[in-house]
C-alpha positions in Angstrom: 103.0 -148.2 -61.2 100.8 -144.5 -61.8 102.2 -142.3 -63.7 103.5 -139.4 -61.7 101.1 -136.3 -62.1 103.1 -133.2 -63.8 104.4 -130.9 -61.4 104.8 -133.2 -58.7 108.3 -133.7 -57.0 110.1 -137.0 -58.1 109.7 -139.6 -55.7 112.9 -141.5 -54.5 113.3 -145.1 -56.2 113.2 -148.1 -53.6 115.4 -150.6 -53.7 115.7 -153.9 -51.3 117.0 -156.9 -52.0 114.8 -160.0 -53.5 113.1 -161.2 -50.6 113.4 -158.5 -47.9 110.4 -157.0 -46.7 109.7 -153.3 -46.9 110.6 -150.6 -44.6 108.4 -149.1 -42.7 108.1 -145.4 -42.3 106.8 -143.6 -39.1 104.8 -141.0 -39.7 106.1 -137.5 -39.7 104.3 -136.4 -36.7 106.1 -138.5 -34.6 109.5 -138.2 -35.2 111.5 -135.3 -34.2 114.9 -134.2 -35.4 117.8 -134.3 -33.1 118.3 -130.7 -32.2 114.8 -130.8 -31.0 114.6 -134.1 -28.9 117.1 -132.1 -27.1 115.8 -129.3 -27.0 112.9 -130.8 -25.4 114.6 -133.2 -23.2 116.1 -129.9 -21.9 112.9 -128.3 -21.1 111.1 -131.5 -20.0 114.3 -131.4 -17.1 116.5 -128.3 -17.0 119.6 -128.9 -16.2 121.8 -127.4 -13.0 124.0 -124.3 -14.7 120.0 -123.5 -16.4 118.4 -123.5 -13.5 121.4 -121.4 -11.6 121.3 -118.9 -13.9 117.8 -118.2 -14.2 118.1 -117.9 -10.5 120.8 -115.5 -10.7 118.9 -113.5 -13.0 116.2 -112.7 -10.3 116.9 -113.6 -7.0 119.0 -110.8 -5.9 116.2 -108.6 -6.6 114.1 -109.9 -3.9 116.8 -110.7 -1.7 117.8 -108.3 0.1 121.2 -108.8 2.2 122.2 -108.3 5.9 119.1 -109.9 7.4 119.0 -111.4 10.3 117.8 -114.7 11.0 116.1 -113.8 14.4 112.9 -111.6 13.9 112.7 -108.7 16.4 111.3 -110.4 19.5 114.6 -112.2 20.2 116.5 -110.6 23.1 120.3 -110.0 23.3 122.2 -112.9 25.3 123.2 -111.4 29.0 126.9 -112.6 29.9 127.6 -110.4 32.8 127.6 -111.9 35.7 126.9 -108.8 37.7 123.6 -108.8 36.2 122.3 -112.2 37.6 124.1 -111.9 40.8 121.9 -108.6 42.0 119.1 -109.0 44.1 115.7 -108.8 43.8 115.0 -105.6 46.0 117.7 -103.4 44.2 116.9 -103.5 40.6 114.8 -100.9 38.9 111.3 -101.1 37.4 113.2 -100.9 34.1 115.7 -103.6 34.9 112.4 -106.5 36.7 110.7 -105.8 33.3 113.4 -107.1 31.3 113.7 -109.9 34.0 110.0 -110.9 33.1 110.4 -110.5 29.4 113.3 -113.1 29.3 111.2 -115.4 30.7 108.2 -115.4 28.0 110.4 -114.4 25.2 113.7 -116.2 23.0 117.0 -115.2 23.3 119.3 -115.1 21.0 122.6 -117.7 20.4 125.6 -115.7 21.9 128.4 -115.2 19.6 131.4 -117.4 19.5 133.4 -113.8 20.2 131.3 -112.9 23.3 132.8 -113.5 26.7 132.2 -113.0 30.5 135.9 -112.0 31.0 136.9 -108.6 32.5 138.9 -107.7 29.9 136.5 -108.3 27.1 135.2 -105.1 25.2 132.8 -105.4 22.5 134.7 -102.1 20.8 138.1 -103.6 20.9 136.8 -106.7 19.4 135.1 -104.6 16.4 138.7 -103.0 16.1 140.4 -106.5 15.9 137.9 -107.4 13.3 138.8 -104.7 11.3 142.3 -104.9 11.9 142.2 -109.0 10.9 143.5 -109.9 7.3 142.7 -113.1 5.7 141.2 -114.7 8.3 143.7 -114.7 10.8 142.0 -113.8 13.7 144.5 -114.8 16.1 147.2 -112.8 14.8 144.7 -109.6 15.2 144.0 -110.6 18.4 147.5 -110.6 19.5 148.7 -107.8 17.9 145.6 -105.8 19.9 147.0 -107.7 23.1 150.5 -106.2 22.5 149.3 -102.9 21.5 147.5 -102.5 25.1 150.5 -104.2 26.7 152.7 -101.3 24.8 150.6 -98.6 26.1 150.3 -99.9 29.6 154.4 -100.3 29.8 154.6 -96.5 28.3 151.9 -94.9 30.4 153.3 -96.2 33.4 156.8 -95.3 32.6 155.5 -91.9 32.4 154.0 -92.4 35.4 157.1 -92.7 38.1 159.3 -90.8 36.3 156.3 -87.7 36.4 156.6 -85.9 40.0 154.0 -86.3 42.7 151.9 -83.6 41.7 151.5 -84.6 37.7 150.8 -88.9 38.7 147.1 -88.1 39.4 146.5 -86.3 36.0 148.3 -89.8 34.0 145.8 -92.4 32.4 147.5 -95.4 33.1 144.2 -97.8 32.3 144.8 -99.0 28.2 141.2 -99.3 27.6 140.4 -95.7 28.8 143.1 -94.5 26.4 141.4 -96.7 23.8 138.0 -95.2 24.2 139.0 -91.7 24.5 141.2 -92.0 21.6 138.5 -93.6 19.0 135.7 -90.9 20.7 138.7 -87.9 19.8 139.1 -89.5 16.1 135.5 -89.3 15.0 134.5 -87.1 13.3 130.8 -85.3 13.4 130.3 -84.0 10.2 131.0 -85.6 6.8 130.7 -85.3 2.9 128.2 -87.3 0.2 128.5 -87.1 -3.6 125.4 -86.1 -5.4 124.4 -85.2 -8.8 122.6 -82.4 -10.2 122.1 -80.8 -13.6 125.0 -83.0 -14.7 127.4 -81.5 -11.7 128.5 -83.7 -9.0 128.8 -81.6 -5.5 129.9 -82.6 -1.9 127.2 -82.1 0.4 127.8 -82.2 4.3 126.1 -84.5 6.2 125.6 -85.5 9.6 127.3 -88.8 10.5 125.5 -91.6 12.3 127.1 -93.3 15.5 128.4 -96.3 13.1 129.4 -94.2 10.5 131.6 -92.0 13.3 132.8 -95.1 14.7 134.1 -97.2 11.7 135.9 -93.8 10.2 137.8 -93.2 13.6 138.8 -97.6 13.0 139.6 -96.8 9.3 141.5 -93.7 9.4 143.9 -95.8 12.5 144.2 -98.6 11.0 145.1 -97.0 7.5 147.5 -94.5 9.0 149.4 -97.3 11.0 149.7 -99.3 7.9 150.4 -97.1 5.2 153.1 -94.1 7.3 154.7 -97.1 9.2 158.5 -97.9 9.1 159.2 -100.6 7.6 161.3 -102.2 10.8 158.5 -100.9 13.4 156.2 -103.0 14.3 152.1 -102.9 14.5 151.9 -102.8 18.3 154.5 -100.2 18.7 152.9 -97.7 15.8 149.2 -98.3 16.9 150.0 -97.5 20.3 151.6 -94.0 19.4 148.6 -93.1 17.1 145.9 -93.9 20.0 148.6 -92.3 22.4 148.7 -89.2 20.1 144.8 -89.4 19.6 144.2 -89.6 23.6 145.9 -85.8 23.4 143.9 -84.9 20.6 147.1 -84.8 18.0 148.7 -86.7 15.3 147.6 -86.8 11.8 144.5 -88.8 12.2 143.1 -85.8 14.2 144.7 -83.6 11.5 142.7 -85.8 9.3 139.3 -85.2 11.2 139.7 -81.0 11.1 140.5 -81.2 7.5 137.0 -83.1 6.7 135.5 -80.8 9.2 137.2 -77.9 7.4 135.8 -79.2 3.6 132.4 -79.9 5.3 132.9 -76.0 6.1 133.6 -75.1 2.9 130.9 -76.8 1.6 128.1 -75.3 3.5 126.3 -73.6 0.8 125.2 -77.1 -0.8 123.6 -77.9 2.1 120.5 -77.3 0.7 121.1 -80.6 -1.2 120.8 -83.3 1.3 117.2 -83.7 1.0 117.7 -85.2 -2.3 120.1 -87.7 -0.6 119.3 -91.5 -1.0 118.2 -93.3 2.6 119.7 -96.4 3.0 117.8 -99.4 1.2 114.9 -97.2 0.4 116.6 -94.9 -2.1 114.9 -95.5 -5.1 111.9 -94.5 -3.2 113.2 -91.6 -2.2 114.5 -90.8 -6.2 110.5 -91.3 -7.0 109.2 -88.9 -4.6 111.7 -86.3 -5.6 111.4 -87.4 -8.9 107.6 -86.9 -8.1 107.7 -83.5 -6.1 109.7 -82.2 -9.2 107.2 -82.7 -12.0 104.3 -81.5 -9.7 102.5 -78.1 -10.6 102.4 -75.2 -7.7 99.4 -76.0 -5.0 99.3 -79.7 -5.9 99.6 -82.2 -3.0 102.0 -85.4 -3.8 99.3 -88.1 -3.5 99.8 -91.8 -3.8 99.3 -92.3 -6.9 102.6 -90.4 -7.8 104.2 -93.8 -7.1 101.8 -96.2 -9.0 
């Protein structure tokens, strides 16, 4: 046995048994401890929650939402039959290119919601879907069929117990009262938050079409649920707010002047809305601004203001 050099850590004694044959040590290169054979095993194949959460962490940033999964040279489905019934000789030049371009081009899968039927209106069935809770389509759907039903019963009521010179000016048709109602309830004008110099100010805004349209659905459908008897029923209280709407009263038409009245009020903020964000291009928008601000006087905004 050599005598152990000083300084030298003490080596461990071995001790076997008479007759049993050393053991053999691997080298240390080639053994790992336990915390990192897993760790390894887990990068070698990473497992499912890993993998979801590194997606999670950047997949929403280049996925953008409410896509649609037909590109722009699918056409809309045609399910009037009005439309393929007309001859030849009396369509337009408008109407025989459209004719041609269905031919060459793809259409798209019609809705399960669309339908050929008279009585099917694509802005009733937006309403129902707004109206729907949980789910429960039918039960929108019926309670839309009873609210027309209401109206109809009420209008023509009216109607023979008005004298013969009043019946011509009554609207007996339910989905002309619908129409004119919704068109009476939306608003033009409306009101955006935005910050400056750490204020926050109301700046009026022109609506869009869809912006006019869903207020006029919300501000029904909240006023029918919220100010409703508790023993009245859905049909019964929608069909006096669209009545009252037709006539251009009740409080969803109050509702509209008062917007109208703080759009008004308002007015000197105006200047504001061209710092407003656009739709899913905002934080471009923030950068030019952001751009146009720290630019000197007679300096065009080039592009590499955005790099």
């Amino acid at each position: 046995m050599l005598p152990e050099r000083p300084g030298a850590p003490p080596r461990p004694r071995e001790s076997r048994a008479r007759g049993a044959e050393p053991a053999v040590t691997p080298p240390l290169s080639t053994v790992a401890p336990p915390r990192a054979a897993a760790r390894a095993g887990k990068m070698a194949a990473p497992s499912a929650a890993g993998l979801g959460r590194r997606l999670r962490a950047w997949l929403p940033r280049i996925m953008p939402v409410r896509w649609s999964r037909y590109n722009p040279s699918y056409l809309e489905p045609e399910v009037k039959k009005e439309s393929h019934q007309k001859p030849l000789e009396e369509l337009t030049e408008e109407e025989r290119e459209q004719m041609e371009l269905k031919a060459v081009r793809p259409i798209k899968a019609a809705p399960p919601s669309l339908s050929s039927s008279v009585f099917s209106d694509p802005m009733i069935s937006k309403f129902t879907n707004m109206m729907m809770k949980s789910g429960n389509k039918v039960l929108a759907r019926n309670l839309m069929s009873q609210t027309l039903e209401t109206i109809k019963r009420k209008q023509l009521e009216k109607y023979h117990k008005a004298p013969e010179n009043e019946k011509e000016t009554i609207e007996c048709n339910p989905y002309v009262i619908f129409h004119q109602a919704l068109k009476n309830c939306q608003p033009i004008i409306g009101l955006s938050n935005i910050t400056r110099g750490g204020k926050t100010y109301q700046v009026p805004v022109p609506l869009t079409d869809n912006r006019k349209r869903f207020l006029a659905m919300k501000w029904l459908i909240t006023e029918c649920r919220e100010n409703k008897h508790r023993r009245t029923l859905m049909p019964e209280k929608l069909s006096q707010e669209l009545l009252q709407a037709f006539n251009n009263e009740g409080p969803v038409i109050k509702r509209k002047h008062v917007l109208h009245k703080m759009a008004e009020a308002n007015r000197a903020y105006a200047h504001f809305r061209w710092w407003l964000p656009c739709g899913r291009y905002s934080w471009l928008w923030k950068r030019l601004c952001a751009c146009r601000c720290s630019q000197p006087a007679g300096r065009s905004l080039g592009t590499k203001a955005l790099g």
